[in-house]
N, C-alpha and C positions, 0 to 999 in steps of 0.2 A: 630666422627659419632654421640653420643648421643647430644651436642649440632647443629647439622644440624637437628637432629630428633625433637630437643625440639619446635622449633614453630609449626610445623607440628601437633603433639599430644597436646601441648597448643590450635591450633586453630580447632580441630575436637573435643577437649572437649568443646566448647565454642558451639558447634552447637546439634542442635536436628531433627532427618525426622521425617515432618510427611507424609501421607498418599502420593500416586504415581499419577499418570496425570491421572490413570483411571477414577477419579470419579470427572476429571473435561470436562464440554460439551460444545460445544461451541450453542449459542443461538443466532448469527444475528446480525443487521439486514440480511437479506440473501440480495446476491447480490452482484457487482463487477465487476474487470477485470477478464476475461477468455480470455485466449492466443491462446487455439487448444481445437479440442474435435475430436473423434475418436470412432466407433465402432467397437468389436467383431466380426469378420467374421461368428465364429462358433456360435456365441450368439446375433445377433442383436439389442436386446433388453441393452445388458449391453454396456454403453459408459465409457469412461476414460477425464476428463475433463485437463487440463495442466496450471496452474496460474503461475506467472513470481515472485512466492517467490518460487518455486521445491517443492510444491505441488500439487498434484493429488487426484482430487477425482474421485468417483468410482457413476455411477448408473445402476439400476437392470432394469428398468423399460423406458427404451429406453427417459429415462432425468424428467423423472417426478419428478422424488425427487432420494434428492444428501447424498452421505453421506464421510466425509473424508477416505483417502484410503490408501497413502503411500507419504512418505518425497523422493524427491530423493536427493541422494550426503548429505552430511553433513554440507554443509552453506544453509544460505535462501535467499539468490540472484539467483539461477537459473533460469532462463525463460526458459519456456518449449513450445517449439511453432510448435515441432512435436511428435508425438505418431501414432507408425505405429505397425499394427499388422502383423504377419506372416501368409497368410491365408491359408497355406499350413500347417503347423504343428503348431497344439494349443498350446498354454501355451505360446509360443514364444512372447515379444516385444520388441520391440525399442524407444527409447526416443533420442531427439535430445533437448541438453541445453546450455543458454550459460550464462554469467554474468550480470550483470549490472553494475558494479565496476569497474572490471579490468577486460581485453581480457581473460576472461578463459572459460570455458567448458567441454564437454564429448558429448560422445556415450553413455547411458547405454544400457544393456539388460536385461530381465526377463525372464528367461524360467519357472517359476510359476504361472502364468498367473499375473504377479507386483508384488508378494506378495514382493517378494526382486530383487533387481539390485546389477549389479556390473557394475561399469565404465570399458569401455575395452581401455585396457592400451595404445595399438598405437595413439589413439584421446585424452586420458584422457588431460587434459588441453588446449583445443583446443575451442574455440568459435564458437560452432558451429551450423550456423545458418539456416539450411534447411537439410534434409536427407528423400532420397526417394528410393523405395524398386523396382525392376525390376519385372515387372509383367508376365513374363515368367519363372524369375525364382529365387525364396522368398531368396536365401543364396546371392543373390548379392544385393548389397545397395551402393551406393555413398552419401557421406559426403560433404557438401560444407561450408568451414570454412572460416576465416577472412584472413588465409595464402594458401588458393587454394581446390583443393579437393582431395577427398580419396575415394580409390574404394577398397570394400572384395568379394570375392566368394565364402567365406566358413560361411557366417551367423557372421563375427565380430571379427574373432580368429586371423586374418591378414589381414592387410591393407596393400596400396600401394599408392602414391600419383601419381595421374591421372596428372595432368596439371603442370605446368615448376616451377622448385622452382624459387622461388622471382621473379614470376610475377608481371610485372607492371601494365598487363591488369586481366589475370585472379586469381585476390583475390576476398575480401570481397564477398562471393557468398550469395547471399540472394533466392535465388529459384532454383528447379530443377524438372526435369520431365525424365521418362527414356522410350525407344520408346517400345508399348505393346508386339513388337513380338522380339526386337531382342537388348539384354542389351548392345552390343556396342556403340549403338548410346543415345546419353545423350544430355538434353537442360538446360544448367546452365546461369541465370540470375544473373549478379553483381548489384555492385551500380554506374555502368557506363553505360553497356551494353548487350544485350545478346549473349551466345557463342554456339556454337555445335559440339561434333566428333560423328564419325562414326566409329569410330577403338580402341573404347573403350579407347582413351583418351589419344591417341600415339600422333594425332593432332589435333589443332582447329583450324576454324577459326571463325568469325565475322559474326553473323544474323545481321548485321544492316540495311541492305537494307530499305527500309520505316518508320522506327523507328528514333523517334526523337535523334540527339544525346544528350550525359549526360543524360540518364532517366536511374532512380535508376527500375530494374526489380523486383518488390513481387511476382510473381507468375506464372506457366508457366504450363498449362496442355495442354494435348496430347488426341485426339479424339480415345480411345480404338478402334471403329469400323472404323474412318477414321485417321491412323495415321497420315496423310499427313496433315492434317488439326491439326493447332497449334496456341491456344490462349497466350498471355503475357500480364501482366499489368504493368504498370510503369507509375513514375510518372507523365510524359507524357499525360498519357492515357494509353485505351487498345488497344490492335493490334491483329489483324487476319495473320497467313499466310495460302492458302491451297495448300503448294507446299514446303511442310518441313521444313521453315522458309529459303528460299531461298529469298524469299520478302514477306513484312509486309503490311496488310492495317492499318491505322488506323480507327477505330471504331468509329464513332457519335453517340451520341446519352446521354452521360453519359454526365453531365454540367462541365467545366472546372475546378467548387471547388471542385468537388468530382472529382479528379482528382487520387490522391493519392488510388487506388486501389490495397488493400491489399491483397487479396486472390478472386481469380476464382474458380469455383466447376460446372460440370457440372454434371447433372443428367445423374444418372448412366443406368435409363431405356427409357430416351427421349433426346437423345442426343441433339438435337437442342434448351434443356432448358440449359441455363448456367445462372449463379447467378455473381455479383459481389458482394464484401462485398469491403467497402469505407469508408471513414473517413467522409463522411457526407451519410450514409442511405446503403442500399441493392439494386440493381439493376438484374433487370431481363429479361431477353432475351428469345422467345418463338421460334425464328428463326432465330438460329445459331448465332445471334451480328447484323442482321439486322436491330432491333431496340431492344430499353430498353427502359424500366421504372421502378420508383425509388417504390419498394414497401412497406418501411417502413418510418418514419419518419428521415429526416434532419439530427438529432442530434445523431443517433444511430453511435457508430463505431464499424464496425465489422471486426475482425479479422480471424475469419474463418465459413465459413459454412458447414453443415453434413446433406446428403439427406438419408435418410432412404433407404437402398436398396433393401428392400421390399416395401415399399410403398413410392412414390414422395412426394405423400402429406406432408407429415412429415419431417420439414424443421427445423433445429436448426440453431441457431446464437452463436456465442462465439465472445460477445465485449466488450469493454469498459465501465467500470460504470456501466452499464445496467444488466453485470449477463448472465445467457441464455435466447435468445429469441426463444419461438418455436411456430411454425407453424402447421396444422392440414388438412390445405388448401391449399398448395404450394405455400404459400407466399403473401394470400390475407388477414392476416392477423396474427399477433401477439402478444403472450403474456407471460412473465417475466416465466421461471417454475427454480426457484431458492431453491426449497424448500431444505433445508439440506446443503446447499452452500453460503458461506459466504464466501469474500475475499475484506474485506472492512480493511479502514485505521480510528480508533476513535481513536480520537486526544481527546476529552469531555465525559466521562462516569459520571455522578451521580447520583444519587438515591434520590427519593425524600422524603423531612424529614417528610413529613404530611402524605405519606401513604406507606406501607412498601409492597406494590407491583408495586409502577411506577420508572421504570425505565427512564432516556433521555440518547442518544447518540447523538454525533457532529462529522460530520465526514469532511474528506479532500477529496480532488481531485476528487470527481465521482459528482461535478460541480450540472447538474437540478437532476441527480440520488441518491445526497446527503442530505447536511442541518443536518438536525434532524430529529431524529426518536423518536417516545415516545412508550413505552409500559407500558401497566396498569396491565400484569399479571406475572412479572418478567422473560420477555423475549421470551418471548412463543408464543409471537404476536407482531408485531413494525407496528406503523403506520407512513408513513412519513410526517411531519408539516413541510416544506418551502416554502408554499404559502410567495412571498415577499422577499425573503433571494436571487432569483434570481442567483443559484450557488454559492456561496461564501463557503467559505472553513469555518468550525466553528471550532475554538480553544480550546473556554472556553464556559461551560455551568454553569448557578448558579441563585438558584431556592433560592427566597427569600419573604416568606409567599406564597400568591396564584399565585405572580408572577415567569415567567422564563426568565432570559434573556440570551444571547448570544453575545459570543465574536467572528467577523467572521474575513476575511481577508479585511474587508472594515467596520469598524465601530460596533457599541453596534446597538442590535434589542432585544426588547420586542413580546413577544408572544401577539397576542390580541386576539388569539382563539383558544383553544384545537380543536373545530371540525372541523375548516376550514383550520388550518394551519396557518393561515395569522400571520405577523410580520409586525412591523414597527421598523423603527430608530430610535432611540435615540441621535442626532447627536450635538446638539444646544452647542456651547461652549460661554460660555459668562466670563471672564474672566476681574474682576473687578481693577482700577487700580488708585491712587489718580496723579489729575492732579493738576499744580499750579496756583492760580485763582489770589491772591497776593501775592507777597513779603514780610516778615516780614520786621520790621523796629523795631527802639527803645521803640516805646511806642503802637505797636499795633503788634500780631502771624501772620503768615503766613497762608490765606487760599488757603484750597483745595477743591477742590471738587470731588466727585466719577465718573468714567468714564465705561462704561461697553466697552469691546473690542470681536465683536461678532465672530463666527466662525464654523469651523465645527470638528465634530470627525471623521475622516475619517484614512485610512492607514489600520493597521494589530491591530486586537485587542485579546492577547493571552489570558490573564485574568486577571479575575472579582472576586473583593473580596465584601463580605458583613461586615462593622466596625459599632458595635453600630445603628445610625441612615442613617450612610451612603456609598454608594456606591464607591469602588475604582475599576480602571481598569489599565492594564499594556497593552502599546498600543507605536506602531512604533512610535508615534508624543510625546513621553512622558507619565509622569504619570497622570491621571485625578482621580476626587473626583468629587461629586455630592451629596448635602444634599436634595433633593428634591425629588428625585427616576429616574433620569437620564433627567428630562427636559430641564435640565442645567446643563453643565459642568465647572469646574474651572481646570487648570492645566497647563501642558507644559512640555518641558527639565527640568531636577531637576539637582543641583548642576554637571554642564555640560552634563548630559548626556541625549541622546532622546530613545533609542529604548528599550524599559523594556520588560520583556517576563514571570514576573512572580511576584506575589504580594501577601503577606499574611500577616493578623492583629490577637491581640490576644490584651487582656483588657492588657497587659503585654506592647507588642513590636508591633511595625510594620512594612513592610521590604517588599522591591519589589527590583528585581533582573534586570540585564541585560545578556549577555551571560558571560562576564566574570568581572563583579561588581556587589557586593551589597549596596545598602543605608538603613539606618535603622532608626527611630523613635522611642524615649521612650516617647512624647507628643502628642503621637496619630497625628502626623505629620504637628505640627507646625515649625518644628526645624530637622534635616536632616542631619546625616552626613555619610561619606561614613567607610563601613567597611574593616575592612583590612585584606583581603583574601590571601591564602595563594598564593605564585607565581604561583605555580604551578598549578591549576587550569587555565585550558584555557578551558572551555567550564562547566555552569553551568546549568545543563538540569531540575533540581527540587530541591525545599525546603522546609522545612518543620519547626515549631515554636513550641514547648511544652510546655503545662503549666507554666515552670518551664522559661519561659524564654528562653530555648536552641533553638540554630538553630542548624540544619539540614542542609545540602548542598550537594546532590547529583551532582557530577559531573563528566565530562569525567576521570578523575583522583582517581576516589575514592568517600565514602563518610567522608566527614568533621562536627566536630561539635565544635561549641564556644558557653561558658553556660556566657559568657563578653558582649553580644553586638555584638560580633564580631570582639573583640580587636584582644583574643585570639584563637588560632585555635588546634584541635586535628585530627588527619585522624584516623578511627576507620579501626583496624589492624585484629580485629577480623571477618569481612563481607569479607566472602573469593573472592567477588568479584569486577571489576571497571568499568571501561565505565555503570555508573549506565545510567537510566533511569528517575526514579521516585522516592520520598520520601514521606510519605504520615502516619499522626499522628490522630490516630482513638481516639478522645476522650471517645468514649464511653466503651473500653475494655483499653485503656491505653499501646497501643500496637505503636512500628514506623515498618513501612511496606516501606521494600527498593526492586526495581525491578532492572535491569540490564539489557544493549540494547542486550547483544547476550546469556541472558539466561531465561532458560524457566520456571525458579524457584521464587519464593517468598521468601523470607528474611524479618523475623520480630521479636521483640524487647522488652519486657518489661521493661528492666532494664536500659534503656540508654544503651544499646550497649554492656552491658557487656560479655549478652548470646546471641547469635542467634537462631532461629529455624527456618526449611527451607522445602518447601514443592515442589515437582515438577510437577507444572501444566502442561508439557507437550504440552504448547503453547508461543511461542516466543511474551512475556506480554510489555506492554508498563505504565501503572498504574494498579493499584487495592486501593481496597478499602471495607471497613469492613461496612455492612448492616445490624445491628442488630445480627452481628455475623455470619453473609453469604458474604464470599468472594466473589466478584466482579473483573472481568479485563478488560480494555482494550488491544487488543492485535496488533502488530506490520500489519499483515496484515488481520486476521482474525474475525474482527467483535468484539462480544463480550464473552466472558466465565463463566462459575459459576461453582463453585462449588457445586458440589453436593452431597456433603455426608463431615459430618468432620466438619461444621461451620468454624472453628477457627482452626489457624496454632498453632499446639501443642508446651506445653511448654516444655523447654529444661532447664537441669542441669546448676547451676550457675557455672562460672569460672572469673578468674579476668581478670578484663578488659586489653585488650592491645592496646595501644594507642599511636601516635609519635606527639610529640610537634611540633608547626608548628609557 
């Protein structure tokens, strides 16, 4: 027993806590995917927001400003794409989640009004991707999951499954609607077709009458005042039926690319208004799907809409990239009300060394609602600069004198204007090469002459190093260099290899990585050889260089460090954690700052690894980085973080290093 206990009490003396996630905040940019959004029966004004990491935020103020509210389940793949209130007995909710990983899911409930959930055990692991509450009468709910549906009467304490085990036809259910006066009868949309019983789920059969076949169904609502009357969206299009979907019309008027309509909503005090939300814009209908028009911008995807049921006017969006859009006018127009709401992905956090309150972010995936952000008051304001970047995902940021450039997924861009935003490329590869002009012979040398070979930078460009006078970049096409400030590139494949993702110099060493190799330079990279990694390493996510010559190697396996070059290899035994994230060597406190993909902690270093201290930011981090002794993050879905009280991750008691030869 006492040697099973001995690493245990070796590796908890090796560490120190500092301070709790309380006093760290998250600062932006605001903005992002939003999944669902929901209001309070009993409170109108408070809405519940749903983002596809099983977060939820909470606002007072019917969406004016957001503030975080509760995690649901214990991983951060949930997609949350329903939140249904009880409007019969307060405090009551339900959430519908499901994965993005692997088929999993739940039901949760809250009888605290969110404060806490518990997953109800009959669904717990179930995928489950729509769930809608009977409006006669709030304790009955059906479920529609990826293996069929599930019906309660009692509010969630028992389930029953409704439709045929191991259906061929009715699985994968992606929409439901339950008829206003009488819960037997239920309209579940697949990713085939749509279906309906009447006898509360003893049998179905097939709405397909007018309905194109194979259209996957998103959405299905039922006219409260005319039950008879039933809308469906699918891929297809939208469909009408006014005869219990006995027969479908299909709907004109919506362009065949926004086809993909993802959620319907009619207003709840004009029936004949119904909205479409689309993967290209909002569509609106003043006379029942007689006709539509498109009343937001193209590019908006919207995943669900929430009409104030006190006032029409008041028209919210939950979509893609964009954040929330809300309305004040029923829909004549739009504008961002993101304040306190952040659910953004920064890939590039730095700080800029000439003034010790601009921040820049680089973000991914949220395309023209991306690029870079810059703020000049550490965080408290972000303005967005991608005038020119044209959507591109930005990897690497790196601010070098008054300049900033940018590593996106298509090439190196230069800022050419804080106020306008505007960028331009950096693209020009010229790539110089001696060609033979003569032959030697016995009594006269061989000439050559210089050839330039032109080209472009283009591909994935992850990052961007600053060496001495000159520029390096780690880019899908190989490694590039540039002495002139990026007007011109030299580079390519390096000893075999083309797709590098990471690059770092020191007056020492210099080393640029691929996912699972590193190459390394002691001649400021004349000369190149490959380092000899440990096997086991298959996925290298970050590295880091120390004064001293050491690397650092954050990888899916651990963190590694070789003070050789990288002949030799050590895995440091004492960082209680793996599938690192991030490594990252703060020359100015002399500190190494280790992050991890599924934890919400900081780990950091002065002594080479020997002690740890570890502090729990309370946000699932992807980097950080030390700002004149003000912690900085980037986080996995949430924009960006600071701490706010504490500067610096407190030091911890020495213990001797533990380490395994590699």
């Amino acid at each position: 027993m006492k040697s099973a206990l001995l690493p245990l009490v070796l590796l908890l003396s090796s560490l120190s806590i500092a301070q709790t996630h309380d006093s760290w905040i998250s600062v932006g940019p605001d903005g992002g995917d939003v999944r669902t959004l929901s209001a309070d029966p009993a409170n109108s004004s408070r809405l519940l927001l749903g983002t596809s990491a099983g977060q939820i935020y909470e606002s007072k103020d019917s969406g004016h400003n957001w503030q975080r509210f509760v995690r649901i389940g214990k991983g951060n793949d949930y997609v949350i794409d329903h939140i249904v209130f009880d409007p019969k007995q307060s405090g009551i909710i339900y959430v519908a989640a499901w994965t993005l990983e692997h088929e999993g899911g739940a039901v949760f409930k809250s009888t605290d009004d969110g404060h806490t959930w518990d997953a109800l055990p009959a669904l717990d692991g179930k995928s489950v991707r729509a769930l809608a509450m009977a409006p006669s009468d709030s304790k009955t709910l059906v479920a529609g999951a990826l293996d069929g549906l599930f019906e309660t009467h009692d509010g969630g304490e028992k389930w029953k499954r409704i439709s045929p085990e191991k259906s061929a036809e009715l699985k994968n259910i992606e929409s439901l609607a339950i008829d206003p006066a009488d819960p037997e009868v239920v309209y579940a949309g697949t990713w085939h077709l749509p279906w309906k019983t009447v006898d509360g789920g003893k049998s179905w059969h097939n709405i397909k009458n007018g309905v194109i076949d194979d259209s996957d169904v998103f959405s299905i609502i039922i006219d409260p005042a005319q039950p008879q009357v039933v809308y469906a969206s699918a891929c297809s299009g939208i469909y009408k039926s006014d005869n219990s979907g006995e027969l479908f019309h299909k709907i004109q008027g919506i362009p065949f690319s926004a086809r993909r309509t993802r959620v319907l909503k009619q207003d709840p005090s004009h029936p004949n208004v119904v909205y479409a939300g689309t993967t290209e814009g909002l569509f609106k209908t003043i006379d029942a799907g007689a006709s539509w028009r498109r009343i937001t911008s193209g590019e908006v995807i919207v995943n669900d809409v929430l009409v104030d049921s006190h006032d029409s006017n008041r028209v919210l969006l939950a979509t893609d990239r964009s954040g929330v859009l809300a309305s004040n006018d029923g829909g004549s127009s739009f504008e961002t009300s993101n304040a306190g709401f952040a659910h953004r992905q920064v890939a590039a956090l730095i700080a800029d060394p000439e003034d010790s309150s601009a921040l820049y972010a680089g973000l991914v995936n949220d395309k023209q609602y991306g690029g870079v952000f810059e703020s000049r008051d550490r965080g408290t304001h972000w303005k967005q600069i991608s005038t020119g970047l044209d959507g591109r995902d930005v990897f690497a940021l790196r601010k070098t004198g008054p300049r900033l450039l940018a590593g996106t997924s298509n090439g190196v861009f230069e800022l050419v204007s804080s106020e306008t935003g505007r960028w331009r490329p950096l693209d020009r590869v010229a790539n110089e090469h001696l060609v033979l002009v003569r032959k030697a012979t016995r009594t006269r040398k061989a000439v050559y002459r210089k050839e330039v070979k032109s080209g472009l930078l283009r591909g994935r460009v992850a990052d961007i190093e600053v060496h001495k006078s000159r520029l390096l970049v780690a880019s899908s096409q190989g490694l590039f260099t540039s002495s002139n400030s990026g007007r011109s590139w030299q580079g390519g494949p390096l000893l075999g290899h083309t797709d590098f993702v990471l690059v770092r110099a020191t007056p020492k060493l210099m080393a640029a990585a691929g996912r699972n190799y590193l190459l390394a330079s002691v001649d400021d990279g004349d000369k190149w050889y490959e380092a000899k990694l440990p096997g086991v390493i298959t996925s290298i996510r970050d590295f880091a260089i120390t004064p001293d010559g050491g690397i650092w190697v954050a990888s899916r396996e651990g963190l590694y460090h070789s003070q050789d070059g990288g002949d030799t290899w050590e895995r440091s035994l004492r960082l209680p954690v793996v599938d690192l994230a991030s490594a990252f060597y703060d020359h100015e406190s002399n500190r190494l700052f280790v992050t991890a993909m599924n934890s919400t902690e900081i780990f950091s270093s002065s002594d080479s690894g020997v002690t740890w201290q570890h502090e729990d930011s309370g946000w699932l981090l992807r980097s950080v980085l030390d700002d004149h002794g003000h912690l900085i993050a980037s986080t996995a879905f949430d924009g960006v973080v600071i701490s706010s009280e504490n500067p610096t991750v407190a030091s911890g008691s020495a213990a001797p290093a533990a380490s395994a030869a590699q």
